[in-house]
Every structure is written in C-alpha cells, then in structure tokens.
Residue frames as a rotation matrix with the C-alpha (Angstrom) as fourth column:
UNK 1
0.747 0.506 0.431 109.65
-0.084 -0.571 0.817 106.14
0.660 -0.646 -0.384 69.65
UNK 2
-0.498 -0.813 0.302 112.32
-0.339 -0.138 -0.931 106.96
0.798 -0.565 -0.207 72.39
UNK 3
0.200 0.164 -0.966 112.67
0.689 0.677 0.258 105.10
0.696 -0.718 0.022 75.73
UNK 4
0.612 0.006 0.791 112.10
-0.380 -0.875 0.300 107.22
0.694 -0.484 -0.533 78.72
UNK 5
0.027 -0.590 -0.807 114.75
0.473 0.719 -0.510 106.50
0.881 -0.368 0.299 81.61
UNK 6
0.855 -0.165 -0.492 114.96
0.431 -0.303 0.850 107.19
-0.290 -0.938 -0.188 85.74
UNK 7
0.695 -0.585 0.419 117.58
-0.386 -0.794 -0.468 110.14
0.607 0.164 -0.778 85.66
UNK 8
0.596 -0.286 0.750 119.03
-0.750 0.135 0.648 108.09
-0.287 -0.949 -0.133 88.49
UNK 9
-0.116 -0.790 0.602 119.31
-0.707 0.492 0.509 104.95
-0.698 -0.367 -0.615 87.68
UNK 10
-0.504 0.101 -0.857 118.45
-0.831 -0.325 0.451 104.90
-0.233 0.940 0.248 84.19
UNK 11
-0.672 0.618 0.408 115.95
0.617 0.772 -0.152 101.67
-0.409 0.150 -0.900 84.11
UNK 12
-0.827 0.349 0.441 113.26
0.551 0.342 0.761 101.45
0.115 0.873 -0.475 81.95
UNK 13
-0.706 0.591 -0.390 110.13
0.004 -0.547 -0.837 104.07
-0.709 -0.592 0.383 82.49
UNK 14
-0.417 0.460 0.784 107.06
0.909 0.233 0.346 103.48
-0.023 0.857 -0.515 80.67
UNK 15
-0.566 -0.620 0.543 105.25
0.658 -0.737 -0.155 106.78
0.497 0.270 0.825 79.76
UNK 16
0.266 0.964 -0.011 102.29
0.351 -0.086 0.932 107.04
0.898 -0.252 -0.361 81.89
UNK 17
0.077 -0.286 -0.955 104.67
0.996 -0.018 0.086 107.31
-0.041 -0.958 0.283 85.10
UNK 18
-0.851 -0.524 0.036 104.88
0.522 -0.838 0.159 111.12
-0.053 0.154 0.987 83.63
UNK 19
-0.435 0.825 0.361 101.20
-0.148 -0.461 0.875 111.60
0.888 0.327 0.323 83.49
UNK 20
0.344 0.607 -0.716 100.44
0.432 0.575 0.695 110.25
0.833 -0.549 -0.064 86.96
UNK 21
0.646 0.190 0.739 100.35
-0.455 -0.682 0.573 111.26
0.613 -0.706 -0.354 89.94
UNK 22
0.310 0.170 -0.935 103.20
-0.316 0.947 0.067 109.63
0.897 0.274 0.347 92.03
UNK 23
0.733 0.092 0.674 104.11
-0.666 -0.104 0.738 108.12
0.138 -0.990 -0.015 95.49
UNK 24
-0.330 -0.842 -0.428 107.61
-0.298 0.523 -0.799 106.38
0.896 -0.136 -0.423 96.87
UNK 25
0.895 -0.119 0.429 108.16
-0.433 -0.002 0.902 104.44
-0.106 -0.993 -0.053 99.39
UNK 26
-0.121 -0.922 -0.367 111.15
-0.786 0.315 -0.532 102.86
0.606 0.224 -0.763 100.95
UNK 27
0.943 0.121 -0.310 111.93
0.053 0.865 0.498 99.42
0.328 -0.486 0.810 102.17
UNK 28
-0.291 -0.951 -0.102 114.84
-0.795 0.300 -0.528 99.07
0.532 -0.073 -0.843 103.97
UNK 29
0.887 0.129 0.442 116.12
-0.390 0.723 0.570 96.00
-0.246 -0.678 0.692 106.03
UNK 30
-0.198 -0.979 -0.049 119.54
-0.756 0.121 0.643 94.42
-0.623 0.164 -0.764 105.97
UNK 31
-0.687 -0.312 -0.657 120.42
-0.678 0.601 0.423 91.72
0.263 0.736 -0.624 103.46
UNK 32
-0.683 0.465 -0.564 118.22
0.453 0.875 0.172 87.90
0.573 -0.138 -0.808 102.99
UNK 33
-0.743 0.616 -0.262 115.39
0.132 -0.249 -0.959 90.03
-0.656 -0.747 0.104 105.92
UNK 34
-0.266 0.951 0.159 112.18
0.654 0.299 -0.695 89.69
-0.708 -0.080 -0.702 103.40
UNK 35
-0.200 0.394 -0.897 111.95
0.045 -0.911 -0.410 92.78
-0.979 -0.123 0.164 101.52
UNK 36
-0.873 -0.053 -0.486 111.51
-0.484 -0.038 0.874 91.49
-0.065 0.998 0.007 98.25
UNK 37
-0.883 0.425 -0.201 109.09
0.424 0.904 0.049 89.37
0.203 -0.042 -0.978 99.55
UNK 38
-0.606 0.528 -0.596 107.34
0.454 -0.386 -0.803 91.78
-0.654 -0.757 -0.006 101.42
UNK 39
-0.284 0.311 -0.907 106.94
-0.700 -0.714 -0.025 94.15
-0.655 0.628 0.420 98.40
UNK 40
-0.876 0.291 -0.383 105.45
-0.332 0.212 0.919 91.46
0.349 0.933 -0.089 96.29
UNK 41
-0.745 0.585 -0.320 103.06
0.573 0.318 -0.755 90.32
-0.340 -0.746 -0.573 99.08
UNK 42
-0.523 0.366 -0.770 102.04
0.311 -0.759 -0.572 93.54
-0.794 -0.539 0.283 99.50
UNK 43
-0.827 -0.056 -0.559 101.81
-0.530 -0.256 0.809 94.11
-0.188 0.965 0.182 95.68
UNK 44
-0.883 0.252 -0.396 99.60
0.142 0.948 0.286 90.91
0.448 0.197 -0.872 95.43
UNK 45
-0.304 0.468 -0.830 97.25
0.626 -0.558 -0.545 92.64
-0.718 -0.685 -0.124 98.43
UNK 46
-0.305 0.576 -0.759 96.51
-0.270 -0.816 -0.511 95.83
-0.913 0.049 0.404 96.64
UNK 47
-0.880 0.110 -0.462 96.17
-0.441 0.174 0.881 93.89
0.177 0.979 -0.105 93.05
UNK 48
-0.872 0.327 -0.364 93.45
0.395 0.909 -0.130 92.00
0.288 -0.257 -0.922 95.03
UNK 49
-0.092 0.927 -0.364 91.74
0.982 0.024 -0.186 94.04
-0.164 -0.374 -0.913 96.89
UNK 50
-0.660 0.112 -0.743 92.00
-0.486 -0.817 0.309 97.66
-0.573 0.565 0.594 95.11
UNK 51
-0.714 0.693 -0.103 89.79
0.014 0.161 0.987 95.09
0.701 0.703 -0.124 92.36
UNK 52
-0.734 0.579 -0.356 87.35
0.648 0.753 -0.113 93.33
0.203 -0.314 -0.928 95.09
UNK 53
-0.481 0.036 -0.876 86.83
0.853 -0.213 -0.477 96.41
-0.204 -0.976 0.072 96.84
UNK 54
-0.042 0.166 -0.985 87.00
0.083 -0.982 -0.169 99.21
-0.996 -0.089 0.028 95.01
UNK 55
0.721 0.454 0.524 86.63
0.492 0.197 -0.848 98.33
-0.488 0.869 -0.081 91.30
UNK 56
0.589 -0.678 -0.439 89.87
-0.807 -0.472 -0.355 99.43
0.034 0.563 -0.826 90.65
UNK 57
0.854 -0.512 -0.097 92.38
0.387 0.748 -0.539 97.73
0.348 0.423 0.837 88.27
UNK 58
0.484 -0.872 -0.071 95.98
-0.599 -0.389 0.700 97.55
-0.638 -0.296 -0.711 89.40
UNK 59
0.853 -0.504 0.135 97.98
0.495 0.697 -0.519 95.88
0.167 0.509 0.844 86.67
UNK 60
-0.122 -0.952 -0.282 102.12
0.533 -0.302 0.790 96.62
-0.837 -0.054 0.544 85.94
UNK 61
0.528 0.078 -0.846 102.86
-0.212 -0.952 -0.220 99.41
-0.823 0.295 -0.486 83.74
UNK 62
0.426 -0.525 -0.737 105.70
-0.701 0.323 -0.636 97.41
0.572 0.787 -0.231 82.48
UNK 63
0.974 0.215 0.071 105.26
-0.226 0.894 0.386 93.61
0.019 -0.392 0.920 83.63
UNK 64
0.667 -0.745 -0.034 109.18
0.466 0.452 -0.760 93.19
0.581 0.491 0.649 82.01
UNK 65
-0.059 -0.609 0.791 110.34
-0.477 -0.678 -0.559 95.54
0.877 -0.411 -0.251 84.63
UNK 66
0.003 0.526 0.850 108.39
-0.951 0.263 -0.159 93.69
-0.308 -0.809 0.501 87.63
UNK 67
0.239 0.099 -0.966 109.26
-0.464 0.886 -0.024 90.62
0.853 0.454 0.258 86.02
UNK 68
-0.639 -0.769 0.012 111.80
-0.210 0.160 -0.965 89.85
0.740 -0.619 -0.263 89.30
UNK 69
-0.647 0.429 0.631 109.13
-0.741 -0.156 -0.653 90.87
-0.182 -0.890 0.419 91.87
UNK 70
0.126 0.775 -0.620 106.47
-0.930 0.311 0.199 88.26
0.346 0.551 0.759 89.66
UNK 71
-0.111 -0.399 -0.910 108.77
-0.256 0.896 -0.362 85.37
0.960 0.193 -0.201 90.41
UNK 72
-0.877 -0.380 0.293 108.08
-0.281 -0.088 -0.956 85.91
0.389 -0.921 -0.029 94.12
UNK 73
-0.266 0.913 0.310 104.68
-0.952 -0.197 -0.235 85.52
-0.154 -0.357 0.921 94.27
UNK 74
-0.752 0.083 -0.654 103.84
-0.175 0.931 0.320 81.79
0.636 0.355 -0.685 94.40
UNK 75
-0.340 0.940 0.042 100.33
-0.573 -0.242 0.783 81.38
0.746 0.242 0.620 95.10
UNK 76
0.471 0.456 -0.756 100.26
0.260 0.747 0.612 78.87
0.843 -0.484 0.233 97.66
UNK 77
-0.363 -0.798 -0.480 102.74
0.772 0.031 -0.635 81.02
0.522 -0.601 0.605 100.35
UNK 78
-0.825 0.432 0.364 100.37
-0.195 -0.823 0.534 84.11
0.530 0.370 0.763 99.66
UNK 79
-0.394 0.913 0.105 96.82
-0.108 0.068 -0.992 84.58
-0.913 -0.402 0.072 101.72
C-alpha cells in the first residue's frame, strides 16, 4: 500500500486525514516561549474532556507522528 504525504512538507499522512473533515490552526511565538507545550496541554484537554463530556474518542491517527508532542505530556505538570 502507498504512503500518503503533506504536498508541503512531505511527512507522513495517515489516510483518514482525506476522508475528514479538517481544521488548522497556528501557533506562533518566538523560540523556547511554550508552544510545544501548549499544543500538548491543550491536546491532553480535548483527549479528556471531548471523552468525559461528550462521549467522544480523540486518539492520534498516527501516534509515531505525535510521538514528539507525547514526550511532553508528563502527568504530574498537567491539570
């Protein structure tokens, strides 16, 4: 089976991202200012409560992509 890639910036694309419906944001902020952090917080937030709340699953499409952002979360720094 062929690997789909980002026309851009050719990382990894699993194949659901073509069947879905989808939304961007951006983070800026200058260097070392949080934003890796932020976006796994935040990530951590809707993986929580998208379940508690609303009975919806949020999992990674492809965990091996989001591996980086995974390493950020460290349960005791998190609410």
């Amino acid at each position: 089976m062929l690997e789909l890639a980002c026309p851009r910036c050719h990382l990894s694309l699993p194949r659901d991202v073509w069947e879905l419906p989808l939304a961007f944001f951006s983070i800026l902020g200058s260097p070392s200012s949080g934003k890796s952090y932020f976006l796994s917080a935040s990530l951590w937030q809707l993986r929580t409560i998208l379940g508690q709340k609303f009975g919806i699953s949020f999992e990674d499409a492809d965990p091996i992509a989001n591996h980086k952002l995974h390493e950020y979360e460290d349960p005791h720094a998190l609410p």
